[in-house]
N, C-alpha and C positions, 0 to 999 in steps of 0.2 A: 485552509487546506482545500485541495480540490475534491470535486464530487468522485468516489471510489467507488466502486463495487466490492465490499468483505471489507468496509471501512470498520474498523472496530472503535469506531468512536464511544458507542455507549460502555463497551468494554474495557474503558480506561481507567475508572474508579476501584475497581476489580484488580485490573490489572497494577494500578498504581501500590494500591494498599498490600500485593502479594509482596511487588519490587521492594516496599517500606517495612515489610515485617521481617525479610528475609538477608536485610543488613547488609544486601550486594553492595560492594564498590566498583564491580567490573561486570559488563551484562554484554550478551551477542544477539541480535536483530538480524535472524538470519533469512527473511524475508521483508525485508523490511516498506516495500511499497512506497508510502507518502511518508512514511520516521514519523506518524503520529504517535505509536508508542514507544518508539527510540527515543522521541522527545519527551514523552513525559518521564520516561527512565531517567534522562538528562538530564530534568530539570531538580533532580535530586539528589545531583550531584555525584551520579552514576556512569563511570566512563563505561563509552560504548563504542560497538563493531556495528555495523548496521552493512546488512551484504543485500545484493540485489543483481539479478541481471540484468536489464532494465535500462536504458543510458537516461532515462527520466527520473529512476528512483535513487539511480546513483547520483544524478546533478541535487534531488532534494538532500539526499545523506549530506554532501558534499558544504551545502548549505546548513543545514540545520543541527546536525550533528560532528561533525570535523571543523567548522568553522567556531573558532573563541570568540563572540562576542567583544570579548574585552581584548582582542588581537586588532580589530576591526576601524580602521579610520573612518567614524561615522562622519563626518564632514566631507569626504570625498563620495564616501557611498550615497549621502545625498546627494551632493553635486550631481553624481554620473545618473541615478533613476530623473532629478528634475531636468536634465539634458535629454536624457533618451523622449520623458515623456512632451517635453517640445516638438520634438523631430515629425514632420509632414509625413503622410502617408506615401508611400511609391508602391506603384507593381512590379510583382513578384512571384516567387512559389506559392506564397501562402494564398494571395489574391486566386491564383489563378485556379491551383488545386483544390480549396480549399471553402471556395466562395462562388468561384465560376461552374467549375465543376462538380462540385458536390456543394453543400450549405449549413455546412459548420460555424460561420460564421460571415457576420452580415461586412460585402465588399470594403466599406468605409475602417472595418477594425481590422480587417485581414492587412489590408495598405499599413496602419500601424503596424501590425506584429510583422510585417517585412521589413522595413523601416529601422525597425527596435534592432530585430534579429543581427541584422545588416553590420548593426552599429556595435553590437555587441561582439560579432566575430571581428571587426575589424579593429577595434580600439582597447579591447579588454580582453581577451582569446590568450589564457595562461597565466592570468592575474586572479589573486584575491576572491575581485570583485564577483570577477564571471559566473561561478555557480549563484552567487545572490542573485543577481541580475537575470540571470534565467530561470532558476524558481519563480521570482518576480513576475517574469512575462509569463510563465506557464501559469501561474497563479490568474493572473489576469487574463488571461486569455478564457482558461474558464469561464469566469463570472459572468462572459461575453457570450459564449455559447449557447448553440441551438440545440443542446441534445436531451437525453434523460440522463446522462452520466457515464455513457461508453463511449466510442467511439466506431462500434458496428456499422452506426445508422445517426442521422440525423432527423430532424424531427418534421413533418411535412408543414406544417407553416412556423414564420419564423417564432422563436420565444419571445417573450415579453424582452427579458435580459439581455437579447441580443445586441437589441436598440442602443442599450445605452454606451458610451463611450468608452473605451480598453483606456485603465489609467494604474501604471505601477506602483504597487504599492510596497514599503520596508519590509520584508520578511521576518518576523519576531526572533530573531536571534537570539543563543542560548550559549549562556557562558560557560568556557571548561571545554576540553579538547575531549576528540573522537576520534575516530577512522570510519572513513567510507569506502567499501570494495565494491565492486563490480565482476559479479563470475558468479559461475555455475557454484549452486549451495552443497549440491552432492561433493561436490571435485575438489570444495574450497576446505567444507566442513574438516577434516581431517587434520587442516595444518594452521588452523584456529589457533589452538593454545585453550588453555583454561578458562574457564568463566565461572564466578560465583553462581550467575545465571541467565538462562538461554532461551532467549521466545522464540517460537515458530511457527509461523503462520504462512502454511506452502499451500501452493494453489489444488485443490480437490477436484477438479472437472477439466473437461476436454477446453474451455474456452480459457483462448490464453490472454494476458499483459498485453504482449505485444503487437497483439493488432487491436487488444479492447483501449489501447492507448497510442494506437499506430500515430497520430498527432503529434503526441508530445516527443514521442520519439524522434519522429521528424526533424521537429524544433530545435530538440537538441543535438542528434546529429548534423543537420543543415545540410546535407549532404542530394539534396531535388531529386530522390528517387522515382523512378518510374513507377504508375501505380496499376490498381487494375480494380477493378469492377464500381460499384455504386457510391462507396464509400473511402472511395480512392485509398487501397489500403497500398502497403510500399509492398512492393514487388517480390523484397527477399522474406516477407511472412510467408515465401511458399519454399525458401532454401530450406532446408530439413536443418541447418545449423542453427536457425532461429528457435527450431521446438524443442521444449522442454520435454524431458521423462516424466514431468510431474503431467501435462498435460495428456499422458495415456493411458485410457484404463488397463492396458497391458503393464505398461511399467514403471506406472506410479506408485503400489502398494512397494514395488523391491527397492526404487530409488526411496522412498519415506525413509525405509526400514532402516537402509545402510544410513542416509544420511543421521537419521537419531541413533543409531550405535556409535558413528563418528563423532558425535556433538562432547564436548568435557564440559563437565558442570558440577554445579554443585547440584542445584534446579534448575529440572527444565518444568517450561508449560507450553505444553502442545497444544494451540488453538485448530480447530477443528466443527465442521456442521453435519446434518445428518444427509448435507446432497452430495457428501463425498463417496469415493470410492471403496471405501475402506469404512467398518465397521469401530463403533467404540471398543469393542474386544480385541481387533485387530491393531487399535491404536496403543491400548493395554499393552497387548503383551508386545510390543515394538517397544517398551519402555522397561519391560520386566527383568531386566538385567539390573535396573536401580532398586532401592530396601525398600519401598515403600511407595504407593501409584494410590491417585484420587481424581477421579474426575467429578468434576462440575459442570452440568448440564442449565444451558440456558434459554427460555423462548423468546425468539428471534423475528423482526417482523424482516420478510424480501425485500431485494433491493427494491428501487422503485419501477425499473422496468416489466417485472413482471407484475406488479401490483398495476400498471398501466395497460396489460393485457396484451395479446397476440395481434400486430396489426400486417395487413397487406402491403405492398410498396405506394398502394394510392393511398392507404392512409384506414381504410375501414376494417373495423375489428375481424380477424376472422377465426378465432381459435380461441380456448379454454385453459384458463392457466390453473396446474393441477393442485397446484396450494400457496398459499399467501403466507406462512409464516417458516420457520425452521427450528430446527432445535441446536445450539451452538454448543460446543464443548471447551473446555480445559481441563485438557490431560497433565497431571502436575506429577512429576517423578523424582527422585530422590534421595535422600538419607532419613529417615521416621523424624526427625526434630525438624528437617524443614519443609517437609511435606504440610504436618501437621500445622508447622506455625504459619504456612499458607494458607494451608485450608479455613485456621482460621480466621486469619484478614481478608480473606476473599468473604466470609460469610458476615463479618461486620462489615463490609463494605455495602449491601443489601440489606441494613435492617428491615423486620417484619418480611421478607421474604417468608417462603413457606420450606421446608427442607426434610428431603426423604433420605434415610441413609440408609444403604444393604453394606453388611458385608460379607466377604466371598472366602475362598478357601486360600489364594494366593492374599499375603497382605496388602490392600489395598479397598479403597471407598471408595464408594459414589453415592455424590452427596447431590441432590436434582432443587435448583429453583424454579419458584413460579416465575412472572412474569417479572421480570428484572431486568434485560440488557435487549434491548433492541438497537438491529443493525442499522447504522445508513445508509 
């Protein structure tokens, strides 16, 4: 998977054992990012919706969660990556934006990923294959990069990783059918349909996807947008159709709200950090329409950018970063028998943790671990 920002990697064991106690056969990813935990849903034989606005997190969905494994002619999808990865490097967008112009990655792998690209719109463009193949390359593209995991900024001398050569690799495909959408989660959530159960993991702060992955977006649209400043970001991250509600502190508390009234579920679990907008309370009673609410609080170490501290455009530290760790949430809402039978697979999933429980006058816990899930 690629480096994320609000990867909830360490929050998969957690997250797995809620999915496993709570006997879902049908789950919604209505954030769904990179589908690391649409796939681990998946891999349990849990059919899944995995929504995204995103054209990069839909091409993953598209990949990893809508694509059958065992639909899949692996003999051909070999052929087509050990073809692509032959093909000479050419200039291109990617060289020229992307290497010349800014230093995302080093000249020699930018010429592949044009090359790749090229080859992939021109021979596979409404096949099958396409979304593998471009997970693939975005996958790989990464590994190749200069950066610390965004796409804001690149890093003032090149990475170690940079060096070494862009080579495609199989994307671990996951058998059993899915759906992958593409749209607004507020707009979409309403005409859903049912779900035993619902993760949501919507972005909490001003910084958004689409320019902290303005790249990958690129790649998949392929469309050689105009860019503008340091970090050659595309052009239309200034169209107002690009920004989300969730990215406002004006109108992210009301978009939350309606979105989680519009969600059907059996369970939901609301993922959530204490650098959002909106309080645990406020995340509470946004769910208080279900029988039963339990959060679980967990400490979190920062992505790695800020653990790398405030630097200048020449490279020299110039600022104090206010805290290195965070406190992570799952808001778990419900019927009393699957709240509870969550709460308890979430707390066997953690043995020896330490655990505080209050409870309040509306029914509802919160149940606080020690050090337990840290973010990547």
């Amino acid at each position: 998977m690629i480096k994320y920002i609000g990867s909830k990697r360490r929050l998969i064991p957690v997250l797995d054992a809620i999915a496993v106690a709570s006997g879902a056969r049908t789950a919604l990813d209505l954030f769904t990012g990179t589908t690391r935990v649409a796939q681990a849903f998946k891999r349990r034989g849990i059919r899944i919706t995995a929504v995204d606005a995103a054209r990069y997190a839909n091409e993953f969905a598209r990949c990893y969660v809508e694509t059958d494994a065992g639909a899949i002619t692996h003999r051909a999808l070999g052929d087509a990556l050990a073809r692509l990865n032959r093909l000479p490097g050419v200039d291109g967008y990617v060289t020229d934006t992307f290497c010349q112009r800014s230093r995302f990655f080093q000249p020699f792998n930018g010429r592949r990923i044009d090359a790749i690209r090229q080859a992939i719109a021109a021979d596979f463009a409404g096949t099958t294959l396409e979304p593998i193949l471009l997970t693939s390359l975005i996958e790989a593209a990464d590994r190749v990069d200069s950066t610390i995991g965004d796409q804001m900024a690149y890093v003032k001398e090149w990475a170690q990783r940079s060096y070494r050569p862009l080579e495609l690799r199989c994307p671990e495909l996951l058998a059993g059918p899915g759906m992958a959408i593409r749209g607004d989660a507020q707009a979409l959530a309403p005409a859903l349909g049912h779900f035993d159960l619902a993760y949501l993991d919507p972005p909490y702060n001003q910084h958004r996807y689409f320019t902290n992955y303005h790249v990958w977006e690129t790649l998949v649209a392929w469309d050689a947008p105009p860019h503008y400043g340091v970090a050659c970001k595309r052009v239309d991250a200034r169209d107002p159709s690009t920004k989300s509600a969730f990215n406002s502190k004006r109108t992210m508390p009301a978009a939350l709200a309606a979105t989680v009234a519009a969600v059907d579920c059996r369970l939901l679990v609301l993922s959530y950090n204490d650098e959002s907008w909106v309080s645990v309370e406020e995340l509470e009673t946004m769910c208080s329409h279900h029988d039963e609410i339990a959060t679980l609080a967990f400490d979190s170490a920062r992505y790695v950018g800020a653990r790398l501290g405030i630097h200048n455009p020449s490279g020299l530290k110039v600022g104090t970063v206010s805290h290195l760790r965070n406190r992570e949430y799952l808001v778990l809402a419900g019927s009393v028998t699957a709240v509870r039978t969550a709460v308890s697979a979430a707390m066997a999933a953690h043995p020896g943790a330490r655990w505080a429980i209050r409870t309040e006058a509306l029914p509802r816990v919160r149940r606080e671990a020690g050090p337990a899930a840290r973010r990547s």
